[in-house]
C-alpha positions as a Python dict, from the first residue, in 0.01 Angstrom:
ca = {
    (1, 'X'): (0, 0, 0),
    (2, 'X'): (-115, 334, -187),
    (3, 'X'): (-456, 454, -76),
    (4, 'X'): (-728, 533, -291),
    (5, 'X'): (-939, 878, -302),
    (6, 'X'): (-1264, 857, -200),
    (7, 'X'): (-1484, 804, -541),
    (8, 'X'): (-1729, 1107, -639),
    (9, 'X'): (-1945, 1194, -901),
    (10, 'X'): (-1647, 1429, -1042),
    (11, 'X'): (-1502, 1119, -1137),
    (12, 'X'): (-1774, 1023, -1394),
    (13, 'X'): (-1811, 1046, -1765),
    (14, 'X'): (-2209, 1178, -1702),
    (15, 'X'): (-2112, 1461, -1487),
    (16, 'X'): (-1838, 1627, -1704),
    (17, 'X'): (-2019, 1551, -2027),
    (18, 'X'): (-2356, 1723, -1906),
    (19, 'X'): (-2144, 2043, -1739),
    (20, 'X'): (-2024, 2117, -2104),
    (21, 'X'): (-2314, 2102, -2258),
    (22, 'X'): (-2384, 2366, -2006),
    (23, 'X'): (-2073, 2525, -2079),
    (24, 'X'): (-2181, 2526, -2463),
    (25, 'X'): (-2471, 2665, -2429),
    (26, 'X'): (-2336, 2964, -2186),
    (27, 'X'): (-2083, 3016, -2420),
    (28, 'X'): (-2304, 3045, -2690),
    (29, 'X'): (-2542, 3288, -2527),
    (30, 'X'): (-2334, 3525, -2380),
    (31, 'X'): (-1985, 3430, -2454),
    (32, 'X'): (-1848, 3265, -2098),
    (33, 'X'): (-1621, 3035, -2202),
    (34, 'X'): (-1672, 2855, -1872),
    (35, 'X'): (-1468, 2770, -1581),
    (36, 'X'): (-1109, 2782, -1548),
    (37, 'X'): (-1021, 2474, -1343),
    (38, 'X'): (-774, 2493, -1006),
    (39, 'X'): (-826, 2909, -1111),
    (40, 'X'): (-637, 3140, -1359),
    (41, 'X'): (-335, 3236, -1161),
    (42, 'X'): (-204, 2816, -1145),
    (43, 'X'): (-298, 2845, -1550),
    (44, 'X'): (-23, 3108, -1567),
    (45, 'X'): (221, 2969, -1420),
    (46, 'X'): (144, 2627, -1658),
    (47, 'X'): (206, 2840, -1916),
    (48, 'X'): (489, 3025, -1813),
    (49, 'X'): (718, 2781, -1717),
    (50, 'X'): (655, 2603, -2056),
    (51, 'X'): (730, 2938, -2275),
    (52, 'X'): (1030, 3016, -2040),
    (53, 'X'): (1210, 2636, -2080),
    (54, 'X'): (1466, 2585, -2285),
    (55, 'X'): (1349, 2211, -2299),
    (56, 'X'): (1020, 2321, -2530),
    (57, 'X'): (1043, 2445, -2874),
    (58, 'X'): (771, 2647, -3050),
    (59, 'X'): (705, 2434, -3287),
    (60, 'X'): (751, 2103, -3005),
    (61, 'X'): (411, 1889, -3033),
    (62, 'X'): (231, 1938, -2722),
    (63, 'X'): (-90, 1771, -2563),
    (64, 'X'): (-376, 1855, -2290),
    (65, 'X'): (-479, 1522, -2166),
    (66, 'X'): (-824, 1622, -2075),
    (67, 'X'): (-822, 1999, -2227),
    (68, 'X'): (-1180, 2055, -2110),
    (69, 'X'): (-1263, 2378, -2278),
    (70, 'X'): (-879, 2470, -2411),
    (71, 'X'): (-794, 2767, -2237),
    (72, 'X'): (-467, 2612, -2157),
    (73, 'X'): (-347, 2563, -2517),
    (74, 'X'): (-478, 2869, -2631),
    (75, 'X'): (-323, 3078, -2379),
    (76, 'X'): (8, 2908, -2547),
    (77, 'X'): (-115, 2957, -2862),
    (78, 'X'): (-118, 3299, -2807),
    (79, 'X'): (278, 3292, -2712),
    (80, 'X'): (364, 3146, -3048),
    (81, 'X'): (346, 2750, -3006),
    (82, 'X'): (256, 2625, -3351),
    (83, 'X'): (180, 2215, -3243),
    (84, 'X'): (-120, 2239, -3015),
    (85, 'X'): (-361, 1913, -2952),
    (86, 'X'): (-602, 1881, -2704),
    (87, 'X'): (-810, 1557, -2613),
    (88, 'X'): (-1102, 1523, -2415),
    (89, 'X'): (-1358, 1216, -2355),
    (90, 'X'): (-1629, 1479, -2371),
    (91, 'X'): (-1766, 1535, -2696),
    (92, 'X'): (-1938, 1837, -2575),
    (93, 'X'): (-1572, 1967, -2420),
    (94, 'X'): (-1418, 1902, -2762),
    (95, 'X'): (-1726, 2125, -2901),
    (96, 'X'): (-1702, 2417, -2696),
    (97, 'X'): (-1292, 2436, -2734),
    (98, 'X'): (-1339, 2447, -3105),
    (99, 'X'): (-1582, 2764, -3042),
    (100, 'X'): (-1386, 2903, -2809),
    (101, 'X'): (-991, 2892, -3011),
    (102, 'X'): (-1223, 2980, -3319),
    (103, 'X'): (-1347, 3297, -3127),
    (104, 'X'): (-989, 3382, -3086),
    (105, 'X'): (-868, 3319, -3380),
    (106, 'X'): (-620, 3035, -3223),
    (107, 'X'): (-477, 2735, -3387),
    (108, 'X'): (-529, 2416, -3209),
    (109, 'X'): (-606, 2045, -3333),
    (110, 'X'): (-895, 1926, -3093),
    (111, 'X'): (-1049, 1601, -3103),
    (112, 'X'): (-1211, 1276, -2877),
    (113, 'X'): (-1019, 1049, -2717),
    (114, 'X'): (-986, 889, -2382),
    (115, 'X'): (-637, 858, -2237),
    (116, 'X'): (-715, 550, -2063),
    (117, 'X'): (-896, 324, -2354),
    (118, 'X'): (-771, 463, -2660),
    (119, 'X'): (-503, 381, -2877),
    (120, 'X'): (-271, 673, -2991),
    (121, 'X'): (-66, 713, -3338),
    (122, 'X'): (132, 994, -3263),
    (123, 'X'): (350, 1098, -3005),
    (124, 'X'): (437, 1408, -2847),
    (125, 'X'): (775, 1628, -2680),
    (126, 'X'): (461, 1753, -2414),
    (127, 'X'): (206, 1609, -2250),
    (128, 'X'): (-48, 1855, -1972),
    (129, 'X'): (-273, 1732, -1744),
    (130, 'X'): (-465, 1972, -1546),
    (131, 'X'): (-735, 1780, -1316),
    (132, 'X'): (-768, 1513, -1579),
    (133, 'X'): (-525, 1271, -1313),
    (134, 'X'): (-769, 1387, -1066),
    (135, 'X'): (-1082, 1282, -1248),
    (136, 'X'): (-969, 979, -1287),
    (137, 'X'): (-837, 953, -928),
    (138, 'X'): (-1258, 976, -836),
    (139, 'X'): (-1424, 741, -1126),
    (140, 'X'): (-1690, 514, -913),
    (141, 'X'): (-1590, 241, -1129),
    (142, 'X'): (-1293, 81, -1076),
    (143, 'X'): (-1002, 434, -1061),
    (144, 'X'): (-729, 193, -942),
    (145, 'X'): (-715, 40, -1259),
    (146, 'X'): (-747, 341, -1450),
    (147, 'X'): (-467, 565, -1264),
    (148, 'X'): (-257, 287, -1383),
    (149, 'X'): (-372, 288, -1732),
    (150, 'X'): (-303, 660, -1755),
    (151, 'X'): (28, 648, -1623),
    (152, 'X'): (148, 373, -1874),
    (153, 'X'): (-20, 539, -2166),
    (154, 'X'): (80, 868, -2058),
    (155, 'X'): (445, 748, -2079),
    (156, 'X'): (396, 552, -2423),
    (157, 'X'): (216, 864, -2579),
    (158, 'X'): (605, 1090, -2513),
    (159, 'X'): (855, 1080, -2709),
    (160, 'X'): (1207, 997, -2539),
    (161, 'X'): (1315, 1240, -2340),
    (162, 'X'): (905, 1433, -2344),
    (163, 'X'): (794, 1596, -2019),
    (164, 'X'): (460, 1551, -1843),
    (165, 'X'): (357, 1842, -1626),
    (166, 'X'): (64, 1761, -1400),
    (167, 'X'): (-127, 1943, -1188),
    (168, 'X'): (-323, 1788, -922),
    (169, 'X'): (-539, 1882, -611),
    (170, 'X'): (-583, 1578, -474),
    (171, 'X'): (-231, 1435, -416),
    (172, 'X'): (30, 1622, -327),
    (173, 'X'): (430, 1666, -500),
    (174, 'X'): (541, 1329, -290),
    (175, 'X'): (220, 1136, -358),
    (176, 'X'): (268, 1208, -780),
    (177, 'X'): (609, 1114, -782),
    (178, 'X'): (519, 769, -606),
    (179, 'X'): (268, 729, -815),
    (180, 'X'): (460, 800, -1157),
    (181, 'X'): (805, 636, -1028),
    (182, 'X'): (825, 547, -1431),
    (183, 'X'): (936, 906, -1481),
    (184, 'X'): (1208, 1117, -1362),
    (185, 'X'): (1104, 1442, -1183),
    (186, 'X'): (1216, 1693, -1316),
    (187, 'X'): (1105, 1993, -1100),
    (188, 'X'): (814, 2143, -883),
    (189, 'X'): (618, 2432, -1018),
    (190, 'X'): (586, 2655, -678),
    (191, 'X'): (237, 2762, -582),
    (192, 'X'): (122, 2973, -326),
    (193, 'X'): (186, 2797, 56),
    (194, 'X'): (-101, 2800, 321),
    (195, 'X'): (-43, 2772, 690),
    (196, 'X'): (-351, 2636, 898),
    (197, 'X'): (-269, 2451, 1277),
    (198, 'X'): (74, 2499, 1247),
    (199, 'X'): (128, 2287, 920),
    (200, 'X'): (182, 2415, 591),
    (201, 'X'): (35, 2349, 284),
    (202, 'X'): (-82, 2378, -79),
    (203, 'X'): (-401, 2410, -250),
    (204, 'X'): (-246, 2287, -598),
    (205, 'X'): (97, 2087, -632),
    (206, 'X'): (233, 2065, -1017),
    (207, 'X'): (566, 1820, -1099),
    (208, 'X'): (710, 1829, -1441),
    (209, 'X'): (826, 1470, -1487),
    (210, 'X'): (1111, 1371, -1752),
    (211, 'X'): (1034, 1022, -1929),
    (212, 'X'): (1308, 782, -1901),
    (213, 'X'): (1466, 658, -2130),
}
């Protein structure tokens, strides 16, 4: 029987709906585009292994499930990729990643939508996730249900053959692949390792799964 995180107030709509209307407001003021979640350096390598694959095209659509304030798409955006689309429940998130990609100049199709409730037309060769999983992990209300929800849309929202690279956290590279046994895995991003009382460690784990066909 799978075990369920501990719920927290990161797992709620109000929290991450008030912090970017911080975020906004910061940005606004003095140009911060806010925080960079699980740090800059696991960013990078997001973004590197996608621009380095020969599995992702340019002009492949891709999606941030949960793109917060963008960074991650316009980093790629930046590289050349040409199909960008972030989502985010937060309609201040979706506010303050149009001001930021406008800022620099980036092309990206941003918009509101929940991954768990809503109903999607399109589908895409990518799919991201960086903490959204997480989030979801933590809602007080019912995340079971919801982790489940995301991992069926998730797979419905790919094409045949699309990827989904998550980064998580809160479960490790074993727990992910458990949890998204619908999906082949395809490989493990490395991040740095951590030794503490003689067991190892790491403070972020991200799987690129394959959809099956």
């Amino acid at each position: 029987m799978e075990e369920e995180l501990n719920s927290s107030i990161l797992g709620s709509y109000e929290f991450w709906n008030n912090l970017y209307h911080e975020e906004i407001e910061n940005f606004y003021d003095h140009g911060d585009v806010g925080e960079i979640w699980f740090g800059l350096e696991t960013s990078k390598r997001i973004v590197n292994w996608i621009n380095e694959s020969s599995l992702i095209k340019k002009d492949d659509s891709i999606i941030d499930l949960g793109c917060g304030n963008g960074m991650l798409l316009i980093e790629l955006s930046k590289l050349g990729f040409t199909n960008l689309h972030g989502i985010d429940y937060s309609s201040n998130a979706i506010d303050l990643a149009k001001a930021v990609c406008d800022k620099e100049q980036c092309s990206v199709n941003f918009f509101v939508k929940n991954i768990v409730d809503d109903v999607f037309e399109s589908k895409y060769k990518v799919c991201l996730d960086k903490g959204t999983y997480d989030a979801i992990s933590l809602d007080p209300e019912d995340a079971k249900s919801k982790r489940l929800s995301y991992i069926k849309n998730s797979s419905e929202l790919l094409e045949d053959d699309g990827l989904l690279i998550i980064t998580s956290c809160n479960w490790t590279d074993v727990e992910l692949t458990q949890h998204f046994n619908n999906f082949e895995v395809l490989e493990n991003i490395p991040a740095p390792v951590f030794k503490f009382g003689g067991k190892t460690g790491k403070t972020v784990s991200t799987v690129v799964f394959k959809k099956k066909r």
